[in-house]
DOVOMAR-824176 format. One record per atom (N, C-alpha, C): x, y, z; atom name. Coordinates in steps of 0.02 Angstrom, whole numbers, plus 50000, padded with zeros to 5 digits. Layout:
# DOVOMAR-824176
@xx->X, yy->Y, zz->Z, atom->CA
...
END
This chain:
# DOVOMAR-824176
@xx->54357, yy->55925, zz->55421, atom->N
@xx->54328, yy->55962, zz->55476, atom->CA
@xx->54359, yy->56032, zz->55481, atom->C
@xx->54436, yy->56043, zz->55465, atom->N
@xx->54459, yy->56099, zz->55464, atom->CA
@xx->54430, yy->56137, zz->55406, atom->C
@xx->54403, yy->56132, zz->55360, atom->N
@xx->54391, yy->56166, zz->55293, atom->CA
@xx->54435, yy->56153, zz->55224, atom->C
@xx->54483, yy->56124, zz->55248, atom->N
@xx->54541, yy->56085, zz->55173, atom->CA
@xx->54487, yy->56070, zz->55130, atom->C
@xx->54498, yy->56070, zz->55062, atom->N
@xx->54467, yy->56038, zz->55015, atom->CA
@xx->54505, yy->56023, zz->54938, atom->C
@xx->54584, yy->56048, zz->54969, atom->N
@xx->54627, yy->56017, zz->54922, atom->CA
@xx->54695, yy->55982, zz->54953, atom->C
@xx->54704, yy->55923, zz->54935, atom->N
@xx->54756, yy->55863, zz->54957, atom->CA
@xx->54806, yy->55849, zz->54912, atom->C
@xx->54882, yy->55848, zz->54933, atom->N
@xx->54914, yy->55823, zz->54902, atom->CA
@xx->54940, yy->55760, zz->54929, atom->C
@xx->54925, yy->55696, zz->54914, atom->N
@xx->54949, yy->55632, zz->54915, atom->CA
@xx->55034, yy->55624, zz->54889, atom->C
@xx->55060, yy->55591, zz->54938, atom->N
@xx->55112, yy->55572, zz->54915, atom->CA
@xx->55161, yy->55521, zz->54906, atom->C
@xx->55185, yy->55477, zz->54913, atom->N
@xx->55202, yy->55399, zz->54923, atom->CA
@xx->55268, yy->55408, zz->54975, atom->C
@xx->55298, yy->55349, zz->54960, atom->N
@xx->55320, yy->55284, zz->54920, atom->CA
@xx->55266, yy->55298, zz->54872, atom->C
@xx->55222, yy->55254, zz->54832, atom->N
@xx->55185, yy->55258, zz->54786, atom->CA
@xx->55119, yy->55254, zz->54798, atom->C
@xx->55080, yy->55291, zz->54794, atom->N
@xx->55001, yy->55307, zz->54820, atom->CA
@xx->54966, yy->55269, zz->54788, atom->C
@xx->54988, yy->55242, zz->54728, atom->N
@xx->54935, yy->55201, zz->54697, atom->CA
@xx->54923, yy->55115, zz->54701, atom->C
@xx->54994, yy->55090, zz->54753, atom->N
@xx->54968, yy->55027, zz->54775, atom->CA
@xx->54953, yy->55039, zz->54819, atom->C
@xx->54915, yy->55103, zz->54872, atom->N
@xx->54855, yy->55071, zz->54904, atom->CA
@xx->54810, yy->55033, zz->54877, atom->C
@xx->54785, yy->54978, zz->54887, atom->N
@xx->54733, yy->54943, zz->54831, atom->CA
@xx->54647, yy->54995, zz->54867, atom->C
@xx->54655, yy->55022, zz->54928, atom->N
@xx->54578, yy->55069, zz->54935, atom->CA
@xx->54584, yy->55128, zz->54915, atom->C
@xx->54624, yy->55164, zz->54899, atom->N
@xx->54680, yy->55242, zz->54868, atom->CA
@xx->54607, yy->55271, zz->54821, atom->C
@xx->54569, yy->55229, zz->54784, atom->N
@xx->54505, yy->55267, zz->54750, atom->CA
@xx->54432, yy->55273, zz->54783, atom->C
@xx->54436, yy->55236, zz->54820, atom->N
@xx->54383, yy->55210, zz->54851, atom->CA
@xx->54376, yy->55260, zz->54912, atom->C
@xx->54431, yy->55284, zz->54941, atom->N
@xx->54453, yy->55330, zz->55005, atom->CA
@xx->54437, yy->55390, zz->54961, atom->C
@xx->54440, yy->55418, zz->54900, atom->N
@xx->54440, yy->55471, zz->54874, atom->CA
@xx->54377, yy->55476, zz->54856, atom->C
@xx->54349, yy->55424, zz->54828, atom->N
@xx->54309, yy->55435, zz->54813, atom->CA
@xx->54231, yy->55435, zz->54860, atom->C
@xx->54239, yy->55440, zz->54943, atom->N
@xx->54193, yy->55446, zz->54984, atom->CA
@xx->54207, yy->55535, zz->54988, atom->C
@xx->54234, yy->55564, zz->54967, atom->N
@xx->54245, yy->55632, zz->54975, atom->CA
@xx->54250, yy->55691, zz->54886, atom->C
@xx->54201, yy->55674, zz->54887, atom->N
@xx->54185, yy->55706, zz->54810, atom->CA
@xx->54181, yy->55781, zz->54819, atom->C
@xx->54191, yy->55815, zz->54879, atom->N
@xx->54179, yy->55885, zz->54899, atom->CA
@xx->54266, yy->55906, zz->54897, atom->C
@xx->54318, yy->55840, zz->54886, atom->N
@xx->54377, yy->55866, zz->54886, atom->CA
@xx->54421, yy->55851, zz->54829, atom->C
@xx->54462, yy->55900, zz->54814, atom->N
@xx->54521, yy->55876, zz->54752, atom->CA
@xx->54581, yy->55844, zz->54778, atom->C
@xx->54618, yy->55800, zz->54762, atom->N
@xx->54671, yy->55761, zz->54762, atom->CA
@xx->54732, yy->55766, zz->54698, atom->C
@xx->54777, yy->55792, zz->54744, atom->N
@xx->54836, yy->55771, zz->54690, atom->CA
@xx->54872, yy->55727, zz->54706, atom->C
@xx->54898, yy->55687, zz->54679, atom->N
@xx->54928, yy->55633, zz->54692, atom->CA
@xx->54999, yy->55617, zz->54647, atom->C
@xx->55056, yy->55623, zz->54697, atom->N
@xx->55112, yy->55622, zz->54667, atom->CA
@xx->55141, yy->55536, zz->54641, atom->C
@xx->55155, yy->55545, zz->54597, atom->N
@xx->55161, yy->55457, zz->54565, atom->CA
@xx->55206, yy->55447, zz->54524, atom->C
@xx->55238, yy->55380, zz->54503, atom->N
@xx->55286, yy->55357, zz->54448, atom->CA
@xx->55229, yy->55350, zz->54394, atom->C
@xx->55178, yy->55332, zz->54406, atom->N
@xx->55129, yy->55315, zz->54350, atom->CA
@xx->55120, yy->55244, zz->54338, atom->C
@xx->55156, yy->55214, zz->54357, atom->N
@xx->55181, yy->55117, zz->54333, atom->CA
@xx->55086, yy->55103, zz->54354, atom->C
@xx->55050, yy->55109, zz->54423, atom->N
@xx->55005, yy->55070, zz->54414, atom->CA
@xx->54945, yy->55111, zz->54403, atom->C
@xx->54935, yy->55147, zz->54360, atom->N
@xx->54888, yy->55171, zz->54328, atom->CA
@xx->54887, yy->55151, zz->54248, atom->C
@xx->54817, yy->55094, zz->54273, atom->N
@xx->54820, yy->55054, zz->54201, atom->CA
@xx->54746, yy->55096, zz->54191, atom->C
@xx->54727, yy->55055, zz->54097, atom->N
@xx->54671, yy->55087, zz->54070, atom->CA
@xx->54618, yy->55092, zz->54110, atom->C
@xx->54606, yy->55049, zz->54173, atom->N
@xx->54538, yy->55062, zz->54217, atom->CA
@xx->54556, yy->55091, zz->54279, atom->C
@xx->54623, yy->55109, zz->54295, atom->N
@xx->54611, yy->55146, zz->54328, atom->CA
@xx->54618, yy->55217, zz->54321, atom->C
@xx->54635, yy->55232, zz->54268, atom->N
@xx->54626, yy->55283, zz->54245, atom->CA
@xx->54548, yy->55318, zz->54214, atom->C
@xx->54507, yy->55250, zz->54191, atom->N
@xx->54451, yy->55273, zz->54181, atom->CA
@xx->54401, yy->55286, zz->54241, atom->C
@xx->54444, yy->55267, zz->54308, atom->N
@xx->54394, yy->55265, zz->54365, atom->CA
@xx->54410, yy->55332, zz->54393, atom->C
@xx->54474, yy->55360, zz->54404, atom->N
@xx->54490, yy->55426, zz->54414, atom->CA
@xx->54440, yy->55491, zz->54356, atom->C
@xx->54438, yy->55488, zz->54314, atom->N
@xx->54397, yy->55505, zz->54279, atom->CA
@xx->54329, yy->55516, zz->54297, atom->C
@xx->54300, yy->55467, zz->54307, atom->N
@xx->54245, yy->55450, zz->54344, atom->CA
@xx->54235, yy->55501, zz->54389, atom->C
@xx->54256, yy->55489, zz->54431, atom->N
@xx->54269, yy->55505, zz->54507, atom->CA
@xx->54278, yy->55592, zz->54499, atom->C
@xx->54325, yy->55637, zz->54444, atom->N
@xx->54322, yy->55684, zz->54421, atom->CA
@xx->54352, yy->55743, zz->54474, atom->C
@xx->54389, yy->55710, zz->54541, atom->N
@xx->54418, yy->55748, zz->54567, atom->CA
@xx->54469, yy->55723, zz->54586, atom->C
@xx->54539, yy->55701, zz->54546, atom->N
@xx->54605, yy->55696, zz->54551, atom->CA
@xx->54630, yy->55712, zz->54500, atom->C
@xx->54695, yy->55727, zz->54511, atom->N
@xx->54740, yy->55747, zz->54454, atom->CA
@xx->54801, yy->55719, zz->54481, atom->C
@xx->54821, yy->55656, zz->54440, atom->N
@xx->54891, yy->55648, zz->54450, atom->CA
@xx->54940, yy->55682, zz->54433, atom->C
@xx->54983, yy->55681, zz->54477, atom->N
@xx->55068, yy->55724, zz->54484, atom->CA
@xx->55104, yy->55658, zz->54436, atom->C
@xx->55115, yy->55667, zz->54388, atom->N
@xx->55175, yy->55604, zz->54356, atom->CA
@xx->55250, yy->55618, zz->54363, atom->C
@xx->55292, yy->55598, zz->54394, atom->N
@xx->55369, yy->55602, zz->54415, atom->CA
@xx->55403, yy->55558, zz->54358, atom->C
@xx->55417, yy->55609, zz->54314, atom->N
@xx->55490, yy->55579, zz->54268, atom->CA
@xx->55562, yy->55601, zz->54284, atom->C
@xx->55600, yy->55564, zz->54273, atom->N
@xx->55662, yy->55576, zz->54311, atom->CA
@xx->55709, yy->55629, zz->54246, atom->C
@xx->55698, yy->55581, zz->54170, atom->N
@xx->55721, yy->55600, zz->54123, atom->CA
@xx->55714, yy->55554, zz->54074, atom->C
@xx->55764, yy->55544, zz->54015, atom->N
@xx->55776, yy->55501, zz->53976, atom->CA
@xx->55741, yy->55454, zz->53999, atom->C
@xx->55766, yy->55402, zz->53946, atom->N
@xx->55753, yy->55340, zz->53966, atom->CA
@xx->55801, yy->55307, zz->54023, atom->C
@xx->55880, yy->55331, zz->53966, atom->N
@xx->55924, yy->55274, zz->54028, atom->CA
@xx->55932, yy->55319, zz->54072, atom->C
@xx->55933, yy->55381, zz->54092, atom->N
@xx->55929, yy->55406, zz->54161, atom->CA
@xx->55867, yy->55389, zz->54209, atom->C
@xx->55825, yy->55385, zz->54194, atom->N
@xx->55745, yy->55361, zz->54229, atom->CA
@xx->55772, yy->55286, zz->54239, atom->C
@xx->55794, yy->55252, zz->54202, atom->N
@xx->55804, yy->55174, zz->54243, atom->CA
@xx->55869, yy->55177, zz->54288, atom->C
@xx->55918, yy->55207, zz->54270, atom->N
@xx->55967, yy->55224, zz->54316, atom->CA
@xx->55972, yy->55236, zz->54385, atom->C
@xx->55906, yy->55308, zz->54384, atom->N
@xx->55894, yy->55336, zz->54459, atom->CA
@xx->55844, yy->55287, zz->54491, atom->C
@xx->55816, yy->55257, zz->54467, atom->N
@xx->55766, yy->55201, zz->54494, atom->CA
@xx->55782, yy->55138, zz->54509, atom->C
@xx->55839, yy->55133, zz->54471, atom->N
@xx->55890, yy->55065, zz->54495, atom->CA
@xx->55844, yy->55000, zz->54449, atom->C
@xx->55807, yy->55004, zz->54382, atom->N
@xx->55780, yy->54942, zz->54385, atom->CA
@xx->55748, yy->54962, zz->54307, atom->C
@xx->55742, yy->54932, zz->54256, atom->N
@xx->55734, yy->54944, zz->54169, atom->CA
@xx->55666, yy->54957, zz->54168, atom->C
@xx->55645, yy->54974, zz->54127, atom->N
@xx->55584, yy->55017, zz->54083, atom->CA
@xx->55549, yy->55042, zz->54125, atom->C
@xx->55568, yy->55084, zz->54175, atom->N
@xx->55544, yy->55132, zz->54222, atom->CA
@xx->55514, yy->55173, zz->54184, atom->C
@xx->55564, yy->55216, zz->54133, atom->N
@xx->55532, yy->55256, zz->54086, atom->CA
@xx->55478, yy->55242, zz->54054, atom->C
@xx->55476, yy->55188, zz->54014, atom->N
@xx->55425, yy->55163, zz->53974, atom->CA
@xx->55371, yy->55162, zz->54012, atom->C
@xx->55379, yy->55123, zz->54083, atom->N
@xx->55293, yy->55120, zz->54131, atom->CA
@xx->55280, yy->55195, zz->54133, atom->C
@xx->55331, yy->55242, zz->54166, atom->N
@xx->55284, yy->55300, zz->54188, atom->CA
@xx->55256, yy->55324, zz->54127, atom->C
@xx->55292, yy->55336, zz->54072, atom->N
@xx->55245, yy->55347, zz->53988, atom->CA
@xx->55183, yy->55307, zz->53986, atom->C
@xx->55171, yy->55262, zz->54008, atom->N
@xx->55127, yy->55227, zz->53988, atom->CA
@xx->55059, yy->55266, zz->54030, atom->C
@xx->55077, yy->55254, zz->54083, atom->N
@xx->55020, yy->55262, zz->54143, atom->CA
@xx->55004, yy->55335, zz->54141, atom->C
@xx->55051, yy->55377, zz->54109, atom->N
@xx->55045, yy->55456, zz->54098, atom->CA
@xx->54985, yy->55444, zz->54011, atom->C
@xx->55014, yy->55409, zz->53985, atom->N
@xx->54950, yy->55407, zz->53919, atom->CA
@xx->54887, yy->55383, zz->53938, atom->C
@xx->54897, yy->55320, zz->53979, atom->N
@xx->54842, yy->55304, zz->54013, atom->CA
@xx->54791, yy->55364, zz->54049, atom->C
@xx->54820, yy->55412, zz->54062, atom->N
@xx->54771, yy->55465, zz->54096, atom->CA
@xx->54727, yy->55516, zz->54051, atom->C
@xx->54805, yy->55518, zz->53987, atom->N
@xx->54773, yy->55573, zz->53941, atom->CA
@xx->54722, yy->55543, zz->53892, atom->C
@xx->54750, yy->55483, zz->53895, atom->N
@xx->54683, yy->55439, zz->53830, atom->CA
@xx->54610, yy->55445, zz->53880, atom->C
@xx->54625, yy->55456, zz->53941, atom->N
@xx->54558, yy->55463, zz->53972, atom->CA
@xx->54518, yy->55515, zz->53978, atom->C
@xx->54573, yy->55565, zz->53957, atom->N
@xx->54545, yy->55627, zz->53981, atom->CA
@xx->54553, yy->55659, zz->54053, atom->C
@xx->54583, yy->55630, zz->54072, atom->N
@xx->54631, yy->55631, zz->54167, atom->CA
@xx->54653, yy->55705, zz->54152, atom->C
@xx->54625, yy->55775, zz->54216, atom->N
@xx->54687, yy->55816, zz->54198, atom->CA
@xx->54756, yy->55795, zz->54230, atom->C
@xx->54805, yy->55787, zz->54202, atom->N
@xx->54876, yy->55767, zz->54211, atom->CA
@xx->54930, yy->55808, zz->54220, atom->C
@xx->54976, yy->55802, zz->54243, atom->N
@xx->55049, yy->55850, zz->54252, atom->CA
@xx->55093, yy->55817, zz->54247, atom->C
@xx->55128, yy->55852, zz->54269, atom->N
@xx->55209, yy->55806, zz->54240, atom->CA
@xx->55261, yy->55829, zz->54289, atom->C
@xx->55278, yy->55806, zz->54330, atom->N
@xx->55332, yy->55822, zz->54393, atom->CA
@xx->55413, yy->55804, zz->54361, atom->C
@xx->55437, yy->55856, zz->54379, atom->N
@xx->55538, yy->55838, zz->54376, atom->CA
@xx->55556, yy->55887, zz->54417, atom->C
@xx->55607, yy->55837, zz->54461, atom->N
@xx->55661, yy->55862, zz->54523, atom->CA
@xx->55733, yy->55873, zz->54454, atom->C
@xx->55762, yy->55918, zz->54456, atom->N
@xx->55794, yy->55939, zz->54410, atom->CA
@xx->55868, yy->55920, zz->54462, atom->C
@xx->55897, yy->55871, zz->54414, atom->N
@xx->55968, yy->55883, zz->54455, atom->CA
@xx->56007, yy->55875, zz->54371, atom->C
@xx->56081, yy->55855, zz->54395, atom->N
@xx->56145, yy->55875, zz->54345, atom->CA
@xx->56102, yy->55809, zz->54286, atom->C
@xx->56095, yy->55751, zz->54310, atom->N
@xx->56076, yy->55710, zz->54256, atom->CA
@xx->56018, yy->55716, zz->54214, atom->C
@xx->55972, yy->55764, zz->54220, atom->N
@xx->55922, yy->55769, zz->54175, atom->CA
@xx->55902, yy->55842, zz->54155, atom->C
@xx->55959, yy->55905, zz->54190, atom->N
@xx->55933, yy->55960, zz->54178, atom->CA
@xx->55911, yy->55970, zz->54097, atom->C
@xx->55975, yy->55962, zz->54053, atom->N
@xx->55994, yy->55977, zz->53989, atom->CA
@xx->55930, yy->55942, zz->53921, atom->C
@xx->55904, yy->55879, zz->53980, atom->N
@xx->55838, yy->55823, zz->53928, atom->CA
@xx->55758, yy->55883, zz->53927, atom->C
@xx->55743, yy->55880, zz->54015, atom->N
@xx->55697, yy->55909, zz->54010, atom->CA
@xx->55686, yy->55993, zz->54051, atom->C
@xx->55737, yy->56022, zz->54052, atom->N
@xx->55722, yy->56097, zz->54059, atom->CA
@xx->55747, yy->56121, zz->53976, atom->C
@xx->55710, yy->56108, zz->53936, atom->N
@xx->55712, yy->56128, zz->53874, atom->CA
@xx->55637, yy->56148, zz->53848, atom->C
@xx->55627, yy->56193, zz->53780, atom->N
@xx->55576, yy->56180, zz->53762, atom->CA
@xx->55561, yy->56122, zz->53735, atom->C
@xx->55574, yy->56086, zz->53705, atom->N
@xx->55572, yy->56023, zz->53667, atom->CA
@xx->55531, yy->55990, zz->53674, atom->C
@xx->55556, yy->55984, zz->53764, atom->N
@xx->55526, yy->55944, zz->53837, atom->CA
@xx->55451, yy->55959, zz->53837, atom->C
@xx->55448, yy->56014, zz->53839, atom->N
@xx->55377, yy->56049, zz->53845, atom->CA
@xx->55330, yy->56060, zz->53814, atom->C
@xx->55379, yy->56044, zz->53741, atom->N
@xx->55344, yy->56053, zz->53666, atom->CA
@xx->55299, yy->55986, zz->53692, atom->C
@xx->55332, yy->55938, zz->53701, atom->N
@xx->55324, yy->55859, zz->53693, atom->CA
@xx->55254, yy->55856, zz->53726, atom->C
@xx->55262, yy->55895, zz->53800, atom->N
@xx->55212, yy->55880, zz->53835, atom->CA
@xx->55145, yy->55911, zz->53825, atom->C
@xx->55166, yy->55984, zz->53795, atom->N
@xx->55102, yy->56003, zz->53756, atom->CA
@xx->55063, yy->55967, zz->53696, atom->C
@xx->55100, yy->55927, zz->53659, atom->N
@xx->55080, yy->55895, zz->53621, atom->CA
@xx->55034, yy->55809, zz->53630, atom->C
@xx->55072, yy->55817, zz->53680, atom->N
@xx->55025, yy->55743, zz->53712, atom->CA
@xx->54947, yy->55756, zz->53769, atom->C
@xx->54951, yy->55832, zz->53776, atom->N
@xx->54912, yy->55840, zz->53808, atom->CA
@xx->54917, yy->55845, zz->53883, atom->C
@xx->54964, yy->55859, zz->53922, atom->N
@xx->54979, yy->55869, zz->53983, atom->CA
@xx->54955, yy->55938, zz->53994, atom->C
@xx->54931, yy->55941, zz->54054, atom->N
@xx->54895, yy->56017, zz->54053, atom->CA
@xx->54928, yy->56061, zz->54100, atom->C
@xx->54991, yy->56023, zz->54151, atom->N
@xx->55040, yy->56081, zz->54201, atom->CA
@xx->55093, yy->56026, zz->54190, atom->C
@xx->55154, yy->56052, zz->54207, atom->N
@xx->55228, yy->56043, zz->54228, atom->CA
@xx->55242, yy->56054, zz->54291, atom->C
@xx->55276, yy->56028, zz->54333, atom->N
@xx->55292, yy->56056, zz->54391, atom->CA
@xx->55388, yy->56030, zz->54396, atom->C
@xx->55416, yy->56082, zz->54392, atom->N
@xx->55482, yy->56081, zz->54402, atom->CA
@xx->55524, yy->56117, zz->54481, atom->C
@xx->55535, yy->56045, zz->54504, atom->N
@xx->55583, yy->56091, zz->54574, atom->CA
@xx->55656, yy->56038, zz->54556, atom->C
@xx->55670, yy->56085, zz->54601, atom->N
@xx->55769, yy->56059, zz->54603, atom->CA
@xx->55783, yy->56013, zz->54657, atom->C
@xx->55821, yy->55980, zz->54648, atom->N
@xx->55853, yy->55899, zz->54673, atom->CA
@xx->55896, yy->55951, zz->54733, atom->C
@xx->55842, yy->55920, zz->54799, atom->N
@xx->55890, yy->55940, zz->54856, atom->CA
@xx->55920, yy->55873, zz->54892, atom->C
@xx->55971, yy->55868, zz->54899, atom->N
@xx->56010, yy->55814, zz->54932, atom->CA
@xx->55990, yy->55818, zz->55018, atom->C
@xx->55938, yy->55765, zz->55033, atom->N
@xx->55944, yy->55771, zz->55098, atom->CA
@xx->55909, yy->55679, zz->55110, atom->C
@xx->55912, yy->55671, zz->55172, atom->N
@xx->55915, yy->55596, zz->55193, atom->CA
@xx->55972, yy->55560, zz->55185, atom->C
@xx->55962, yy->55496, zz->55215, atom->N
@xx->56023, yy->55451, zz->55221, atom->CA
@xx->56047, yy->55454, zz->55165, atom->C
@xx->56027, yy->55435, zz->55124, atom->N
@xx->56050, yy->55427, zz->55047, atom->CA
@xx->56058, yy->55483, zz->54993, atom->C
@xx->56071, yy->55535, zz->55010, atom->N
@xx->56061, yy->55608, zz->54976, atom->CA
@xx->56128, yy->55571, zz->54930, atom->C
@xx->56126, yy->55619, zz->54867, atom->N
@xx->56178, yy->55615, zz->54815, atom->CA
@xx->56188, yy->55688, zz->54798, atom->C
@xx->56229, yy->55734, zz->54840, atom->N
@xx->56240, yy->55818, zz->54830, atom->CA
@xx->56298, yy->55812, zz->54763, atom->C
@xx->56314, yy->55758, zz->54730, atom->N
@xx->56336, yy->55764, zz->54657, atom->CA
@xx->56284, yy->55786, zz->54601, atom->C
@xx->56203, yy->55760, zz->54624, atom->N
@xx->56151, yy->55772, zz->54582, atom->CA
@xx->56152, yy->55836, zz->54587, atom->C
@xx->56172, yy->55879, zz->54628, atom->N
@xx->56107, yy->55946, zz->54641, atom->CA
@xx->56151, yy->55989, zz->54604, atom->C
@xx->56109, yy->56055, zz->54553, atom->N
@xx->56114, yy->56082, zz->54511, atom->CA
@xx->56181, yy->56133, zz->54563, atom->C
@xx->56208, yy->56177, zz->54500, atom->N
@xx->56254, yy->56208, zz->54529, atom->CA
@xx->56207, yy->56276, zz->54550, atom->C
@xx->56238, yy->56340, zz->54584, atom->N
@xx->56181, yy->56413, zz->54599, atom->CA
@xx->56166, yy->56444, zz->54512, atom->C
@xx->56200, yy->56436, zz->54473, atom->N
@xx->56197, yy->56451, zz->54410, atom->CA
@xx->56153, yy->56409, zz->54370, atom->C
@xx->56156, yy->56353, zz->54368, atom->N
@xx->56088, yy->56312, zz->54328, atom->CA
@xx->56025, yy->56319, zz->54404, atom->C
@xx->56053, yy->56353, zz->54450, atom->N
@xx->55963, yy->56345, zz->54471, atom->CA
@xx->55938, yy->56396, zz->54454, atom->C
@xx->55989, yy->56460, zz->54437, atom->N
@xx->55960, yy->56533, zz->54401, atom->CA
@xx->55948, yy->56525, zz->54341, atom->C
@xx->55956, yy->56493, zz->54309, atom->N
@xx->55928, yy->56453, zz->54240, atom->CA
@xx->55880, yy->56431, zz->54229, atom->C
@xx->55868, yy->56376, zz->54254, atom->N
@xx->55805, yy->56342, zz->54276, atom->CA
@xx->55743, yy->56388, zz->54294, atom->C
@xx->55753, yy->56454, zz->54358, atom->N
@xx->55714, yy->56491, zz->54376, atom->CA
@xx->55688, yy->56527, zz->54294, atom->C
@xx->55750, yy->56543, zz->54281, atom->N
@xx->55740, yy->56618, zz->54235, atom->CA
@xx->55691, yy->56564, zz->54160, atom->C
@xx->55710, yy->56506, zz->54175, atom->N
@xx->55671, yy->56444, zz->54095, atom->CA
@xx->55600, yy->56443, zz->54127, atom->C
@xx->55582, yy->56442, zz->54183, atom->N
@xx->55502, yy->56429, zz->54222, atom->CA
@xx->55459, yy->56501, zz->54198, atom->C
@xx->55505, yy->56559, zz->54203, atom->N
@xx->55471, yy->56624, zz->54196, atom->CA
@xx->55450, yy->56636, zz->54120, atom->C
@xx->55498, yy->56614, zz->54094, atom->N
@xx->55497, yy->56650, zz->54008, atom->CA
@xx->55444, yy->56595, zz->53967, atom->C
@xx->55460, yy->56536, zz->53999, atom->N
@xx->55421, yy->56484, zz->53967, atom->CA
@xx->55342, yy->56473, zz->53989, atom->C
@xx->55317, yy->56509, zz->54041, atom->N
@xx->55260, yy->56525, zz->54054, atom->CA
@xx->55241, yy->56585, zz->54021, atom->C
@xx->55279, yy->56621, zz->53986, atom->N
@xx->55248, yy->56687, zz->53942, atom->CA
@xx->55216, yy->56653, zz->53872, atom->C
@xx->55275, yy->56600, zz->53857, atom->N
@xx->55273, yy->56581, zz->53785, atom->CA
@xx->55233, yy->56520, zz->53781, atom->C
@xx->55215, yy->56483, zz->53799, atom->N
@xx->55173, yy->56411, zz->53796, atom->CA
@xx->55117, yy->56406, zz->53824, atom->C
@xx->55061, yy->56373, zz->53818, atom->N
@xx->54984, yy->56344, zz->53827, atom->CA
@xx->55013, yy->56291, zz->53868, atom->C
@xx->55040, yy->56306, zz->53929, atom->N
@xx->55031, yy->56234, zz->53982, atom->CA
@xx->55052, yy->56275, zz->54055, atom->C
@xx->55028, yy->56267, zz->54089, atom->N
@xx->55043, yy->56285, zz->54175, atom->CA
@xx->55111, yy->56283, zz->54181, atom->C
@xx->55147, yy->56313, zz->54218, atom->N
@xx->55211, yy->56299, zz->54238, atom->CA
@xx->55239, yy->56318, zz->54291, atom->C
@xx->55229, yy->56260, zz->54336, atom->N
@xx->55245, yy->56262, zz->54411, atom->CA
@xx->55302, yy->56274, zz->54424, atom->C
@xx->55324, yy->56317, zz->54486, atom->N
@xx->55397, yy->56301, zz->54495, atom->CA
@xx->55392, yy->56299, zz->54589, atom->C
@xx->55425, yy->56245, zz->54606, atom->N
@xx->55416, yy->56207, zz->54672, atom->CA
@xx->55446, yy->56247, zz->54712, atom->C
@xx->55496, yy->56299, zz->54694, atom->N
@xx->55549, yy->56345, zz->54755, atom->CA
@xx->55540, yy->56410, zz->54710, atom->C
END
């Protein structure tokens, strides 16, 4: 009614709403992003997003492998969100790739490597912000020092000159 016609969804995890497509999909006049681990985006629901032709999942990797099961507290975290992130691109899903950058994963994925990787699989944006410690449970050991966040800034700028992929930066 206000005129919005772009949404960002965000969890706990948006995708066990079990109506989450069905709600989106009565509004075909609007785009949806939807921030996610990826775990329940299997091959049909990825082919239904598709369908539907106005969402783009946000995919949240933490890092590695054993850092992604670490910060999640629970094993092949990594492996699901890979999965449910292929699941989009085998569909043809446009896709992204979300990282909160703190001390445990700066060095994995603020690299090119990282980016190489994701260009190569077909991810079509990145979105990189920095690990702010806040809530009950904040961990201000994670958060980058003022020098890796001028790093990080100055890797978002140069690496959007040089590469074929979007490159968000959240701050």
């Amino acid at each position: 009614a206000m005129g919005n016609s772009f949404f960002g969804i965000l969890g706990g995890e948006p995708f066990m709403h079990p109506e989450l497509l069905d709600i989106i999909a009565e509004h075909p006049d609007a785009y949806f992003q939807i921030f996610t681990n990826g775990h329940f985006i299997t091959d049909e629901v990825a082919k239904r997003m598709r369908k539907l032709g106005n969402i783009t999942p946000l995919i949240s990797v933490e890092g590695n492998e054993i850092i992604s099961d670490e910060r999640r507290g629970k094993a092949e975290v990594f492996s699901n969100t890979m999965q449910g992130l292929q699941n989009c691109l085998n569909n043809k899903v446009m896709t992204g790739v979300c990282t909160s950058l703190c001390k445990t994963n700066y060095e994995d994925l603020l690299t090119e490597k990282w980016v190489d990787r994701l260009i190569e699989m077909g991810v079509m944006y990145t979105w990189y912000h920095v690990y702010r410690p806040v809530g009950p449970d904040a961990c201000p050991d994670l958060a980058l020092t003022p020098e890796q966040q001028r790093v990080a800034r100055q890797f978002v700028v140069d690496i959007r000159a040089t590469k074929p992929i979007v490159v968000v930066d959240a701050y």
